[in-house]
ZAMARGU-4260 file (C-alpha; in steps of 0.2 Angstrom, whole numbers, plus 5000, padded with zeros to 4 digits):
<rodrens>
0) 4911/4891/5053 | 4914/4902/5038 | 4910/4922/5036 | 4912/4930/5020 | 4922/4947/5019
5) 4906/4956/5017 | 4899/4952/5035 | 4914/4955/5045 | 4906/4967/5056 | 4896/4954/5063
10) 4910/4947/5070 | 4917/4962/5077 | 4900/4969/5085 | 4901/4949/5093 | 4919/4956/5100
15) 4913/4975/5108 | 4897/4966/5115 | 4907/4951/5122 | 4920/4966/5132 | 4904/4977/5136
20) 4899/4961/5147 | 4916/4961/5157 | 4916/4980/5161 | 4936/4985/5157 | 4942/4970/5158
25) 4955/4962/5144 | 4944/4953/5133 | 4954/4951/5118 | 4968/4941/5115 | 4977/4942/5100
30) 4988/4930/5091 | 4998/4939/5078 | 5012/4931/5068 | 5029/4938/5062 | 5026/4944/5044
35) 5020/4960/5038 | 5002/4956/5032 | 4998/4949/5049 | 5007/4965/5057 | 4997/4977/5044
40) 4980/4966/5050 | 4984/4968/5069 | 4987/4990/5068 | 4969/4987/5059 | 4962/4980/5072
45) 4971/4986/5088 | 4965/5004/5078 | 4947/5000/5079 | 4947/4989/5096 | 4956/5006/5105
50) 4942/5017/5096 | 4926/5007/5106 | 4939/5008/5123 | 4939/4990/5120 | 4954/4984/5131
55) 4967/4969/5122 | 4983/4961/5121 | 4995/4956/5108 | 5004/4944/5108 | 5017/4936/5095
60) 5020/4920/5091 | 5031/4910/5078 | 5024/4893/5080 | 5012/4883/5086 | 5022/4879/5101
65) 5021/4898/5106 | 5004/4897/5106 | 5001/4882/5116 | 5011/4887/5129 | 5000/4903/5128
70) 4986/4894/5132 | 4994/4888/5148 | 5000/4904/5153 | 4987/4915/5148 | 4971/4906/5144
75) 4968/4892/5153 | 4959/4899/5170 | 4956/4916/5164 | 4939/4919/5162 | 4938/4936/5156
80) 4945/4931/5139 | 4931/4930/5126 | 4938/4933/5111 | 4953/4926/5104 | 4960/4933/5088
85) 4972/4923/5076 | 4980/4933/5062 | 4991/4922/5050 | 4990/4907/5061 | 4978/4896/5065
90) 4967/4891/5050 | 4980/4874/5046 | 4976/4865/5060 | 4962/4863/5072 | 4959/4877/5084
95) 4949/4869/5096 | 4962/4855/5100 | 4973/4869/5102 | 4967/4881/5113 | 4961/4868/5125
100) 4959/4878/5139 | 4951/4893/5132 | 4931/4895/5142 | 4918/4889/5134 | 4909/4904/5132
105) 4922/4913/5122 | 4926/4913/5101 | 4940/4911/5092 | 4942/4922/5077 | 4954/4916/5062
110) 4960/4929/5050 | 4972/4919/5039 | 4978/4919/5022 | 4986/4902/5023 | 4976/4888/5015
115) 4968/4877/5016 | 4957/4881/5031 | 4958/4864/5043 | 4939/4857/5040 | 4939/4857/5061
120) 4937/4875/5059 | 4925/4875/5046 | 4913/4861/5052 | 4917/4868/5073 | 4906/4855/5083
125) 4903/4874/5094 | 4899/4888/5080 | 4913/4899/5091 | 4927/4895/5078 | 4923/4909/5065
130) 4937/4909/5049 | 4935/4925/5039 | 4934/4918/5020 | 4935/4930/5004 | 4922/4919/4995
135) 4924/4932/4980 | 4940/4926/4979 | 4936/4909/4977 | 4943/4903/4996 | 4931/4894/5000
140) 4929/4882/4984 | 4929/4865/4983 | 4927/4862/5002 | 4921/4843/5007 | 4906/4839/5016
145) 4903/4838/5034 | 4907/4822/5043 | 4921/4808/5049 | 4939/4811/5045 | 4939/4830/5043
150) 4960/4830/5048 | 4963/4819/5033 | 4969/4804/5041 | 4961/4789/5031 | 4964/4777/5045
155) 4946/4779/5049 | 4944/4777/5032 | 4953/4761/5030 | 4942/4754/5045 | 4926/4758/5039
160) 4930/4752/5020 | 4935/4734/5028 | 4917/4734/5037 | 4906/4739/5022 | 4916/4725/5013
165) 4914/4712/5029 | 4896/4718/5031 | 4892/4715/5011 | 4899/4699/5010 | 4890/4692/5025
170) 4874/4699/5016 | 4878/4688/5000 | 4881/4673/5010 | 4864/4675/5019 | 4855/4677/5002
175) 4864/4661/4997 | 4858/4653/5014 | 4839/4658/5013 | 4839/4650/4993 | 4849/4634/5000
180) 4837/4632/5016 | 4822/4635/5004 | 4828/4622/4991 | 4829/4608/5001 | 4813/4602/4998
185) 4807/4599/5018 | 4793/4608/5025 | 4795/4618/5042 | 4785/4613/5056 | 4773/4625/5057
190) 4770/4623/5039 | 4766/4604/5040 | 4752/4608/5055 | 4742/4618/5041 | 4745/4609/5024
195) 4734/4600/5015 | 4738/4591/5001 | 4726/4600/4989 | 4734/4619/4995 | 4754/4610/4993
200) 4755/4620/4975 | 4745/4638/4983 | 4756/4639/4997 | 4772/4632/4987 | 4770/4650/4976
205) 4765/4661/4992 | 4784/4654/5000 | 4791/4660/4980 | 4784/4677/4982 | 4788/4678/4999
210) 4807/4675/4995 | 4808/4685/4980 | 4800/4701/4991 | 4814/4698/5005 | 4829/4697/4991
215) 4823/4712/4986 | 4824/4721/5001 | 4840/4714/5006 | 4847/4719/4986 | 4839/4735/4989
220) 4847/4738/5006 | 4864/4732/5000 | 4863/4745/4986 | 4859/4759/4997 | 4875/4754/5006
225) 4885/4755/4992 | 4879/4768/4985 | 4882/4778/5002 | 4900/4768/5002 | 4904/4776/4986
230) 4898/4793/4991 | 4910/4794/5009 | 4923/4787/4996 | 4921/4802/4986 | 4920/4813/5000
235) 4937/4806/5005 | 4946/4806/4991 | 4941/4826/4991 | 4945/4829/5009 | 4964/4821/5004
240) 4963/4833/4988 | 4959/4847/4997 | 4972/4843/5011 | 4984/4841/4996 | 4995/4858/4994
245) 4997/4872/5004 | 4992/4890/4994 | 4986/4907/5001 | 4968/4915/5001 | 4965/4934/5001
250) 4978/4946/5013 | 4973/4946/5029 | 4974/4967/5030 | 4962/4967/5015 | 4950/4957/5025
255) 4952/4969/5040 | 4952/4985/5030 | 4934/4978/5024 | 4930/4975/5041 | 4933/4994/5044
260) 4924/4998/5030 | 4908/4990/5035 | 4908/4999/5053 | 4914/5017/5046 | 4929/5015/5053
265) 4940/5019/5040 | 4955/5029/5039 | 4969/5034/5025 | 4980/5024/5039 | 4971/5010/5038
270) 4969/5010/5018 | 4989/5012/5016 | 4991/4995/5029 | 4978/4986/5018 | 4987/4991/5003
275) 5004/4986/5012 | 4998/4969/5016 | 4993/4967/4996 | 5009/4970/4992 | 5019/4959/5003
280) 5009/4944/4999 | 5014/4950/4979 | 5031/4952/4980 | 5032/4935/4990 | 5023/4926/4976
285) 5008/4921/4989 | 4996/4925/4975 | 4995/4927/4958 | 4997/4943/4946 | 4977/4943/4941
290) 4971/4941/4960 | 4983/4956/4965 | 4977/4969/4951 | 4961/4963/4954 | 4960/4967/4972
295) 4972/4984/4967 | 4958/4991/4955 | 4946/4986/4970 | 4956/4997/4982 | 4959/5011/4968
300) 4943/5019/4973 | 4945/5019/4992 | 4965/5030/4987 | 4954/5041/4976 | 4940/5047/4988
305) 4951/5046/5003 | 4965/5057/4993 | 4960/5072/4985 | 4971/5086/4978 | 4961/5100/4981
310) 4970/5100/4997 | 4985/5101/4994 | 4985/5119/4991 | 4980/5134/5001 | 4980/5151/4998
315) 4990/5168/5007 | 4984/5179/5018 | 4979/5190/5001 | 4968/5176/4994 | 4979/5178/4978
320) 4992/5167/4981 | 4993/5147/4981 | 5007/5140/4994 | 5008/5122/4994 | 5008/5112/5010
325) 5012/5095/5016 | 5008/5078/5007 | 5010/5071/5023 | 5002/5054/5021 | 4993/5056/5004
330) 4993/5038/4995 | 4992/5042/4976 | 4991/5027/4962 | 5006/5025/4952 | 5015/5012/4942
335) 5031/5004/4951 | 5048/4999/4942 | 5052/4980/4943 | 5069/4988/4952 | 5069/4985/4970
340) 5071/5001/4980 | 5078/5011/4966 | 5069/5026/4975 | 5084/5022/4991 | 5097/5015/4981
345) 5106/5018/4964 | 5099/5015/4949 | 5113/5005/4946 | 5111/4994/4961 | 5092/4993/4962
350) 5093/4985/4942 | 5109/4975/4946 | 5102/4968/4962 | 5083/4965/4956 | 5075/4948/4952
355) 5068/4956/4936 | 5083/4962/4929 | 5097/4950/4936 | 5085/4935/4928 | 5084/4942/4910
360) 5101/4951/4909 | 5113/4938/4918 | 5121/4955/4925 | 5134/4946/4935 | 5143/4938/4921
365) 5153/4952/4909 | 5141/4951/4895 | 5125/4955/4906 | 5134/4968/4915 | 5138/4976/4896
370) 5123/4975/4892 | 5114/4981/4906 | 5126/4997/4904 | 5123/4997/4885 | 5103/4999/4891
375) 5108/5013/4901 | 5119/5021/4888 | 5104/5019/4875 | 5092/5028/4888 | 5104/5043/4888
380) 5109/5042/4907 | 5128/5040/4912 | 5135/5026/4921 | 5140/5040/4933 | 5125/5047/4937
385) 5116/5029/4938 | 5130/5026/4951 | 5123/5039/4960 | 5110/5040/4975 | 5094/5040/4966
390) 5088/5055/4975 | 5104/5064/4969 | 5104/5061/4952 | 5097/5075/4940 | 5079/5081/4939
395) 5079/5080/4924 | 5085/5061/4921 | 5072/5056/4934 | 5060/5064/4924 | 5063/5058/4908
400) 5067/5039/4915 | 5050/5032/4915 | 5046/5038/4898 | 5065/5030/4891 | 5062/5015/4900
405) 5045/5011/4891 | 5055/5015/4875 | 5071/5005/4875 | 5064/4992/4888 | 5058/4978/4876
410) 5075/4979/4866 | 5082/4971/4880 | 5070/4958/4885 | 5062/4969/4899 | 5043/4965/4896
415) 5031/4971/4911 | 5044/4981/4918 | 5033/4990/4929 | 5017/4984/4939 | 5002/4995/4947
420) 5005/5000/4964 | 5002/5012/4979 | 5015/5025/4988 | 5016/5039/5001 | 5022/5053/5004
425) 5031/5059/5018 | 5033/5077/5021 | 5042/5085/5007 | 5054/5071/5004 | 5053/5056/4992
430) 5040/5045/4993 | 5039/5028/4999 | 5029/5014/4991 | 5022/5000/4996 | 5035/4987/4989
435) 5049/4999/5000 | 5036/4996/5017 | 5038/4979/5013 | 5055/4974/5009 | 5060/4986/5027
440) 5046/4978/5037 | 5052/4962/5033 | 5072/4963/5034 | 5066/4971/5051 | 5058/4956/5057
445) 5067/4942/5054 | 5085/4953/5055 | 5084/4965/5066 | 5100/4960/5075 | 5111/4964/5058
450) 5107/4982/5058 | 5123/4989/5053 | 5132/4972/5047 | 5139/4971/5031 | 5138/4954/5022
455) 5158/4955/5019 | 5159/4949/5038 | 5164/4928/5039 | 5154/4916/5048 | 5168/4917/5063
460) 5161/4935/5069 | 5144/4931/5071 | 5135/4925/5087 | 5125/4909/5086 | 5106/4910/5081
465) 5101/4896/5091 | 5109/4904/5108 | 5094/4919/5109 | 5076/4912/5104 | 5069/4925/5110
470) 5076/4936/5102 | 5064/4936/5086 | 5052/4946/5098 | 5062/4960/5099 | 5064/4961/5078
475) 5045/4958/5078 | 5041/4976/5093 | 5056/4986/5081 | 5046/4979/5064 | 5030/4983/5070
480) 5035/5002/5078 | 5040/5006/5059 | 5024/5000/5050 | 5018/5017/5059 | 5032/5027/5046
485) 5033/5040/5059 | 5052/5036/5063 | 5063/5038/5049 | 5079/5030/5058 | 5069/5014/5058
490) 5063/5015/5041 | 5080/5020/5037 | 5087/5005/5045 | 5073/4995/5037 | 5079/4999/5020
495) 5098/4999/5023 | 5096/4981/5030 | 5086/4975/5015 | 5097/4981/5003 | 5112/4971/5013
500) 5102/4955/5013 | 5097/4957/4994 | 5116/4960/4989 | 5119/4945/5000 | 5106/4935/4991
505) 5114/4939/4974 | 5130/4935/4979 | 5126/4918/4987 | 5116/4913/4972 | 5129/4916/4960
510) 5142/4906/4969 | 5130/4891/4970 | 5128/4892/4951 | 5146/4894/4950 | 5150/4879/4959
515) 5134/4869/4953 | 5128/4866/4972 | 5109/4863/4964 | 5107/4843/4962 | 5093/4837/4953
520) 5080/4822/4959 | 5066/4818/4946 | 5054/4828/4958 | 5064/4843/4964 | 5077/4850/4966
525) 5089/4853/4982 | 5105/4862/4988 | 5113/4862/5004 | 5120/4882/5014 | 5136/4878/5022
530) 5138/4888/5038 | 5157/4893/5033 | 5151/4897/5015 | 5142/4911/5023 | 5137/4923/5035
535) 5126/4910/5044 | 5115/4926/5052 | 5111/4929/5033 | 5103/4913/5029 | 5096/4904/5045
540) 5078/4912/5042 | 5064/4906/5031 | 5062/4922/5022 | 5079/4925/5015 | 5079/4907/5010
545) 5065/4908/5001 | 5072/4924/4992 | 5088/4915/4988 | 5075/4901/4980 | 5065/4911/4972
550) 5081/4921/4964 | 5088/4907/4958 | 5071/4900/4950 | 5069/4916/4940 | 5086/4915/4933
555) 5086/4898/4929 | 5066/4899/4922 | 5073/4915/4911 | 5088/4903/4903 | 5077/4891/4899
560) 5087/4876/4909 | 5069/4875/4921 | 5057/4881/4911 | 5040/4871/4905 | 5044/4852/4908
565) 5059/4856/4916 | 5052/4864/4930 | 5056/4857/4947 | 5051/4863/4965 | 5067/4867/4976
570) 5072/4863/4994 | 5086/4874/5000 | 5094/4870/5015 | 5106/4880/5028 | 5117/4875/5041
575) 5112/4881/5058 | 5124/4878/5077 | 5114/4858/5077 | 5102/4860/5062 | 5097/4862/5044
580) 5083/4874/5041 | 5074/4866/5027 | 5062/4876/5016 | 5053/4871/5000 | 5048/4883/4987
585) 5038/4876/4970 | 5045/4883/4953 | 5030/4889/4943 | 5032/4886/4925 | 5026/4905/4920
590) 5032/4916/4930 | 5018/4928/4940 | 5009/4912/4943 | 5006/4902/4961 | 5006/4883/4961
595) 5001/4872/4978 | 5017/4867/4990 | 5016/4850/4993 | 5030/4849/5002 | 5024/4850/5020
600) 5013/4834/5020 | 5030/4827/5011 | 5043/4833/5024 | 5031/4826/5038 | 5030/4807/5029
605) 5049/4807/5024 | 5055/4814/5043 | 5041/4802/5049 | 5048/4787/5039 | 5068/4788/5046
610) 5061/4793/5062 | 5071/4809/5061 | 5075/4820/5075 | 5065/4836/5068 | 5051/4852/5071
615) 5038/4856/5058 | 5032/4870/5072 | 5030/4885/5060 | 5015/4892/5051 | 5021/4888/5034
620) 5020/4871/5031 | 5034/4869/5019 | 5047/4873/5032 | 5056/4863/5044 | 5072/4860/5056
625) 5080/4842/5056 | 5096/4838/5064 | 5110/4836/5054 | 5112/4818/5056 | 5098/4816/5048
630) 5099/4826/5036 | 5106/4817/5022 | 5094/4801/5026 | 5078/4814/5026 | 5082/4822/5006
635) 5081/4802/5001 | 5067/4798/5009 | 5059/4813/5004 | 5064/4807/4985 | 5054/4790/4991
640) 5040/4800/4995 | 5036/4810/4983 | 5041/4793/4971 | 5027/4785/4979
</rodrens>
């Protein structure tokens, strides 16, 4: 079943009274996935689980297959588990079928931005599937009726079609029947033992009205059935439209910071990892620009209350004199630069090496690099100093930069240059803002192992992904210790490692536009990542793939060559030891806009139709891993399918 945003501490006071019962027992079990909203939701929830000495475990999981092995080893016979939460997994497909084994007295809580919400999970035949909805938000529109076929599959339909069809025409033919056998001018039987020749016409008209009231019934009856036919008809056709698309729903660290609200549990902490979960799901186009300064001005309120700058000032022993203290942790409202981690990098770099600027400028041919200098020349700042660590350039240029970027931005096509956002201060140093939490907490995550790599190193000195699956749970412990931001060596590692995987990205997007890799089908578009083109450590993870995609839409959106008509979805796919990773990213034709990814019901038909060696095991839909001998045969059937 559904629960709005609003009534979330319901759900946890079902949770501390459920644990209450089993007297220190672990309760909870916590399915949490490996991106940073899910990991921002889970230190909210962890936070207030630990503050009612509720006990818990964590565990992470990449796929579906991690979790139904989970509920082999950790659920089926434990009988102390009576809550089960999933964070960023879960709400695609049915819960119930999935955790088999889970007792019959516990629930299953689903917090999960990924829509659409399986209708098993909405329609539970036990209300102990609960999927917390932003109704606000507009997550729970246009969500079918209750009934048959609730996974989609119209074979059901198909069946049922054929007997209202079957059943209708034996209803015509027994109309036809009844007028033929009352036509045939013979008395029955009975009817001959009690006529007369005087009542022959009376009884003649009775038999009339007799058949005219049971056609009647019959007509009426067979127009009840079709009217109800063409009502589970519609229903269908709405259940395969709402199946049809993946998109995302409100940020599942927003959802648990308003959980946290309700029950007074509410912290600074927790505010900063609501607004770090907002963020990633902005910066990885999961929603919209209107949905995100929406729920931004919502959050502006909490960052005003909860940061006050009255304190940050105190006064001397004297009472005279003000000595400023720490801004440790304060979160203050500020608008971000379009320049990805400029506050870590250069100026230079973080322009050079941003989507925003890389699109509009073309920076990697001569004339965009001439011009981006020219734009720096105009503002007054030297190509020296831009060169320069940000936080060595002068005082005053970082001053004045904000003020000359307003000025001289639109000369240069540089509209919307900066967006409204969050950041925090650490100590006396520099701040960090919410898009810099992000962009560390997610290289962390998916490349943890390339800590200290450079992308200048070839294919030849890496170690093969496929050889240590595991690993991916040690990147997920070392991301999730930095979401804290009490260690600077891993937020500095965080950052570094970003900054290498965005150079990368750059550099792997122009040499595909340089050799015109991009082949174009009349429903997407598709180009394939050797593994001896590049560091195959790089780009062997959905994320940076879906950078690389999303790179080289923006540049070719900006140009024109995919804008409006033109606009085509895109399937990039890289090499692996046995494998293509196959991701699909759809090309909006405004940019700041979301459109539904068809492209996982797509890869499943076309993979489906060639009988393709392949695992569609992930939590996004729109990625998948096929065996390089299919490979080739899967991107035409996939043409076929989306033809058809």
């Amino acid at each position: 079943m559904l629960l709005d945003q609003r009534r979330l501490d319901f759900a946890y006071e079902q949770i501390v009274q459920d644990a209450a019962k089993a007297r220190g027992a672990c309760t909870v079990l916590v399915f949490v996935a490996p991106n940073c909203d899910a990991m921002c939701a889970c230190r909210i929830l962890s936070y207030m689980l630990r503050a009612d000495a509720v006990s818990y475990k964590i565990k992470p999981v990449a796929g579906y297959g991690d979790i139904s092995a989970a509920n082999e080893e950790l659920i089926k016979g434990n009988e102390d588990i009576r809550s089960v939460v999933l964070i960023n997994c879960g709400a695609i497909c049915n819960v119930v079928d999935l955790l088999s084994q889970l007792s019959p007295e516990a629930y299953v809580y689903i917090v999960d931005s990924n829509r659409p919400v399986h209708l098993a999970n909405v329609y539970p035949k036990k209300d102990r599937v609960v999927v917390f909805v932003d109704e606000e938000n507009g997550d729970v529109d246009n969500i079918p009726s209750d009934g048959e076929g609730l996974d989609g599959n119209d074979e059901t339909s198909d069946e049922s079609d054929a007997d209202s069809d079957e059943e209708e025409l034996t209803s015509n033919r027994s109309d036809e029947s009844d007028e033929d056998d009352s036509d045939d001018g013979e008395a029955r039987p009975e009817d001959k033992e009690n006529t007369s020749p005087n009542d022959g016409l009376g009884q003649s008209a009775e038999r009339g009205k007799g058949r005219a009231g049971r056609k009647r019934k019959r007509q009426t009856a067979a127009r009840a059935r079709r009217q109800a036919h063409d009502a589970e008809a519609t229903r269908r056709q709405r259940i395969r439209q709402y199946y049809n698309g993946a998109t995302h729903g409100s940020a599942s660290a927003v959802q648990l910071f308003a959980m946290a609200m309700q029950l007074n549990k509410d912290t600074n902490d927790l505010l900063w990892l609501a607004i770090v979960g907002l963020t990633d799901q902005y910066i990885h186009q999961r929603i919209d620009q209107e949905i995100y300064h929406m729920v931004v001005a919502q959050l502006q309120q909490h960052v005003v209350a909860k940061n006050s700058k009255t304190s940050l000032e105190t006064s001397s022993a004297d009472g005279k004199t003000l000595v400023p203290v720490s801004e440790m942790g304060r979160i203050t409202c500020d608008m971000e630069f379009r320049f990805m981690l400029h506050r870590h990098w250069s100026l230079y770099e973080s322009m050079y090496f941003s989507n925003f600027v890389a699109s509009k400028l073309n920076v990697w041919n001569s004339n965009g690099r001439h011009r981006l200098e020219e734009f720096l020349a105009k503002m007054g700042f030297s190509l020296e100093q831009c060169k320069q660590k940000y936080p060595f350039m002068s005082c005053q240029l970082r001053k004045r930069l904000r003020d000359q970027i307003e000025k001289y931005a639109e000369d240069y096509g540089l509209q919307d240059v900066f967006y409204g956002s969050y950041q925090r201060y650490c100590g006396f140093k520099n701040p960090l803002s919410a898009a810099d939490m992000v962009y560390c907490i997610t290289a962390l995550a998916e490349h943890k192992d390339l800590v200290g790599v450079t992308t200048e190193q070839g294919p030849g000195d890496s170690a093969s992904v496929e050889e240590d699956e595991g690993g991916w749970i040690d990147s997920f412990n070392t991301a999730y210790d930095a979401l804290s931001g009490k260690s600077s060596t891993l937020l500095k590692q965080g950052l570094s490692l970003s900054m290498s995987l965005q150079r990368a990205v750059v550099q792997q997007a122009v040499t595909m536009m340089e050799k015109r890799s991009l082949t174009l089908f009349k429903h997407f578009r598709y180009a394939f990542i050797r593994s001896s083109e590049t560091d195959e450590r790089l780009f062997t993870q959905p994320m940076a793939l879906r950078k690389l995609a999303a790179f080289l839409i923006d540049v070719h959106r900006e140009n024109g060559r995919w804008a409006g008509d033109k606009a085509r979805p895109l399937v990039i796919m890289a090499e692996r030891v046995s494998t293509y990773l196959v991701v699909g990213v759809t090309c909006p034709k405004i940019a700041g806009t979301v459109v539904k990814n068809r492209f996982g019901a797509c890869f499943q038909l076309a993979a489906q139709q060639i009988q393709a060696r392949a695992r569609h095991d992930g939590f996004e839909a729109s990625v998948m891993e096929i065996s390089k001998e299919d490979v080739h045969d899967f991107i035409q059937a996939l043409h076929d399918t989306m033809s058809a």
